[in-house]
N, C-alpha and C positions, 0 to 999 in steps of 0.2 A: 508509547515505545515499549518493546516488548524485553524485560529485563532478563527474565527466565525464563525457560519453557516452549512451547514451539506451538501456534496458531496455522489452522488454514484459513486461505482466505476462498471465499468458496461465490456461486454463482448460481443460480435455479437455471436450469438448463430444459424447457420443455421434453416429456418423452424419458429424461436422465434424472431426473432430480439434483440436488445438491454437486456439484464439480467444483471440484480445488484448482483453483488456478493458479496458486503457489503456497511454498510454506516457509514460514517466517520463523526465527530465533532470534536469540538476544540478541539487541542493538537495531533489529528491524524497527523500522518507522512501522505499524500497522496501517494509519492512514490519514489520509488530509483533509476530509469533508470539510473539518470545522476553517478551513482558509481558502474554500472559494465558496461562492453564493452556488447555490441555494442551501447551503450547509446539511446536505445529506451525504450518507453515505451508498454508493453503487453496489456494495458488497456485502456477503457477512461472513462474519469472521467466527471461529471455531474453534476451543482452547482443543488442543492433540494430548496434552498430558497440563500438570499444576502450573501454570500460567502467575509470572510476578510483572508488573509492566507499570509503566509509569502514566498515568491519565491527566489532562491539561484542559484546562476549560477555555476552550475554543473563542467565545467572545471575550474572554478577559483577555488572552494572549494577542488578541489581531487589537484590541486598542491601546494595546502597548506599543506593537510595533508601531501603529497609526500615530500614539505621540513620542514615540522613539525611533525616525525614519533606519537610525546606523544597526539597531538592532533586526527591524523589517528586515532593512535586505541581508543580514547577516542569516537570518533563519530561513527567506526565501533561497539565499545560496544552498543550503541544506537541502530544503526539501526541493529544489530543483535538481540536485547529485542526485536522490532518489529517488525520483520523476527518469532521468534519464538510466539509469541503472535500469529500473525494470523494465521500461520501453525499449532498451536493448535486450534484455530477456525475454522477454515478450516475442521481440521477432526472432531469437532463437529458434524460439518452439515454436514458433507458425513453419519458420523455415525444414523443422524438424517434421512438422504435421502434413506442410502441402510438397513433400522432398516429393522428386519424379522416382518410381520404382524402379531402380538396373536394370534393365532386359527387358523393359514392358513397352 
């Protein structure tokens, strides 16, 4: 989680290189790898300026919630708000990217 500071999160784009698909400041989630299988990450990520964030070790968190089911789904409630949060962001900018041009 990203305390201070602002992250891109970015994508290799054959042809383009490097592309930001958004940018992240305090209180972002940066990301979820470490809570579905295969525990990679799809992205990477790029401090914009001095970066404070908070890091979690990914296997010790998921067998807490495994022997703490009220905590699991108290934190899958979370990261499912920011699951849906960017997926509604997301089709923003596609709506923005594939808009039909006025008068064309």
């Amino acid at each position: 989680m990203v305390r201070r500071g602002a992250v891109a999160v970015e994508t290799r784009v054959p042809g383009r290189g490097h592309v930001t698909l958004e940018t992240l400041g305090p209180g972002d989630l940066l990301g979820w790898s470490w809570l579905v299988p295969p525990y990679r990450s799809a992205f990477g990520a790029r401090a914009l300026e001095t970066v404070h964030a908070i890091a979690i070790d990914g296997a010790c968190l998921r067998g807490k919630c495994e022997s703490d089911p009220a905590l699991g789904y108290d934190l899958l409630k979370v990261v499912a708000t920011v699951f849906a949060r960017r997926l509604e962001e997301t089709r923003m900018r596609l709506l923005d990217l594939y808009a039909a041009v006025p008068g064309a």
